[in-house]
N, C-alpha and C positions, 0 to 999 in steps of 0.2 A: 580558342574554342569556348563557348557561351557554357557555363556549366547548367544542368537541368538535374540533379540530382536533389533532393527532399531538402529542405531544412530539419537537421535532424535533434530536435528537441527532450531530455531529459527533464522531466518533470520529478520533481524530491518531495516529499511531504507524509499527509496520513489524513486520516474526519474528512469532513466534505471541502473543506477546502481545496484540496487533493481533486478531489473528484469534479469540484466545479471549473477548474484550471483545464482538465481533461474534455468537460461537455465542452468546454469553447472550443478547444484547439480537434476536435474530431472532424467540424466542418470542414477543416484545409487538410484531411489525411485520406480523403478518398479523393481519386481520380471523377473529375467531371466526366470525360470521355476519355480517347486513347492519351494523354498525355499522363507523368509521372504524378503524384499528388504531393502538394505544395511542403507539406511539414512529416517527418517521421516519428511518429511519441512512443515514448517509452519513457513507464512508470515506477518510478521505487518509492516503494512503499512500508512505512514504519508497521513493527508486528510487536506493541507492547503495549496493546489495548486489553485490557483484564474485565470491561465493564461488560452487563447484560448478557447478549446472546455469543455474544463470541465469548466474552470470558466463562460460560458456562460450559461452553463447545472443548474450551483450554482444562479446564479443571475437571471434565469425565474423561473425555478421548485425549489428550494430552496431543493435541494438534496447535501449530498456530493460528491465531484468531483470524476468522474468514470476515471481518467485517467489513475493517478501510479497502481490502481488497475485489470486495465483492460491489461496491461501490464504485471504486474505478471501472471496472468490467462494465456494472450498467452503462457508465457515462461514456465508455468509450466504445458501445453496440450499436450494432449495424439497428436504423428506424423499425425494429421489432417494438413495437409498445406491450405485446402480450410477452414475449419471453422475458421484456425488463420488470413490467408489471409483475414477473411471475418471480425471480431474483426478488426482487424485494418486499415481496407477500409475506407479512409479521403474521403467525398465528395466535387469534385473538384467545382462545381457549383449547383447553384439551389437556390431560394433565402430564407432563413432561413437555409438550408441543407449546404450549404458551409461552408467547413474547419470543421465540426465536423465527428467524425469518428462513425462507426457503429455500435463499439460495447459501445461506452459509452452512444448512442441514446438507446440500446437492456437496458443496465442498469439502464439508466432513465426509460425507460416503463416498467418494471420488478418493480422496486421500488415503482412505483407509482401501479402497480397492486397487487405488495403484503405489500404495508404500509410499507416497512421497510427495507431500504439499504443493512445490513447484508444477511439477507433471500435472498434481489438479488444474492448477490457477491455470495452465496452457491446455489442457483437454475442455475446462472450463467458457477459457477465452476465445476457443471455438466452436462451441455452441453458441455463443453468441453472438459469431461472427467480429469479433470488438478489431477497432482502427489501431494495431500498434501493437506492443509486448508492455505485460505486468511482473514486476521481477519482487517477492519481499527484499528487503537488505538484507537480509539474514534468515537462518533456515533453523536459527537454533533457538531455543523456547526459552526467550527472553523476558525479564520484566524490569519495572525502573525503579531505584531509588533515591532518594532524593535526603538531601541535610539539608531544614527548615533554618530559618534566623535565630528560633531560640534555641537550636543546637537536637533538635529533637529529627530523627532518619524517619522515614515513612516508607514503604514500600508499597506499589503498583500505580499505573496511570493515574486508575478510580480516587481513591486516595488523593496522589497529588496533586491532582485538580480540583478537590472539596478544599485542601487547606486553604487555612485563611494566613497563613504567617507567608512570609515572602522566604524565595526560594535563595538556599546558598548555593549549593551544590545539584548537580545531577551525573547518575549515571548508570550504566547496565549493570545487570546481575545475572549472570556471571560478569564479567567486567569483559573479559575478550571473547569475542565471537567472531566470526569468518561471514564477508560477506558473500554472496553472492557472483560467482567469476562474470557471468553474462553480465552484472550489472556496473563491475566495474570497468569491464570493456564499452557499454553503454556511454560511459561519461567519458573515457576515454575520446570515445570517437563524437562526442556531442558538439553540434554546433553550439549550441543555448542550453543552457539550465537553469529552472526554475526552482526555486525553495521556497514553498508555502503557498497560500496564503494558510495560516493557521495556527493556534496552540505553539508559543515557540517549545516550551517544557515537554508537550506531550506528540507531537504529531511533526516538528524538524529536527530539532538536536537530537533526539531518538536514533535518526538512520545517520548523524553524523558522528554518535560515538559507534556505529559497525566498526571494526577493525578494515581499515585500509580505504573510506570512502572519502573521510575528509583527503589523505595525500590524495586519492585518485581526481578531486574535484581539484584541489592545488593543483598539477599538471594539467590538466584537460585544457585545452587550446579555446575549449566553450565560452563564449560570453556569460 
């Protein structure tokens, strides 16, 4: 019997790379008519970005940063141009409101009214009607560091991506964190998975030191 079930693809990553792997594969995850739609995406997404609006979002509210996320959601929303237009509205002025954008303010207040980052990103992912699930890798308020060549530690993203010394080491702070259950079911059951395009430091090896994602991708039957 002909199987018709989805190709069911796991996209890994963070930054826009992330997001622009997501704009392409949205075309093949809606149904043209009654038949099933071509690819199923589901996104994990690195949460150890400390810069600008998210990281400001991290250091008052003490949420994870709504940026790489909030970005996926665009790219993976139903042809609304005003609601994505409206996600990604940077406020140019205002004093507190400058340079953070709209929709990771919407994800802050969402979190804080439903206790719990995930429940945003899915109350979230429905407003915008988006093609597929956004999972973080982790739910715990992580950030990275890093041992440089001349032996010098650095901590957060921002940081590790200004240095100029080449990278020895990386790794999370706390060191073990839990990832996400839905997300290692994800890969479990993935046809395909994608890792990047983007920042290997900052935006892949990030969701591969989660606790239990690297073995969950070793097992996965995925190409």
């Amino acid at each position: 019997m002909e199987d018709h079930s989805p190709l069911r693809v796991v996209a890994i990553g963070g930054g826009t790379g992330l997001s622009s792997v997501l704009e392409g594969l949205k075309h093949y995850a809606r149904p043209t008519g009654p038949t099933t739609p071509a690819v199923d995406i589901t996104a994990i997404v690195t949460v150890t970005d400390d810069g600008g609006s998210s990281g400001r979002l991290r250091r008052e509210f003490d949420v994870l940063p709504p940026g790489d996320i909030r970005n996926c959601m665009v790219a993976l929303s139903e042809d609304s141009a005003l609601l994505s237009r409206l996600f990604q509205y940077r406020f140019q002025s205002g004093r507190g409101l400058k340079g953070h954008s709209f929709g990771n303010l919407f994800l802050m207040a969402l979190t804080q009214i439903l206790g719990d980052f995930p429940d945003a990103v899915k109350a979230s992912s429905e407003v915008l009607k988006i093609a597929g699930r956004i999972y973080p890798s982790t739910t715990a308020n992580v950030s990275l560091e890093a041992t440089l060549a001349n032996g010098a530690v650095i901590v957060g993203e921002t940081q590790i991506s200004r240095s100029k010394h080449r990278i020895q080491s990386i790794r999370l702070r706390p060191r073990k964190v839990r990832p996400m259950p839905a997300a290692l079911t994800a890969i479990a059951e993935a046809d395909v998975i994608t890792l990047g395009p983007g920042s290997l430091f900052t935006s892949i090896v990030p969701n591969l030191l989660v606790e239990g994602i690297a073995a969950a991708i070793r097992s996965s039957p995925a190409l």
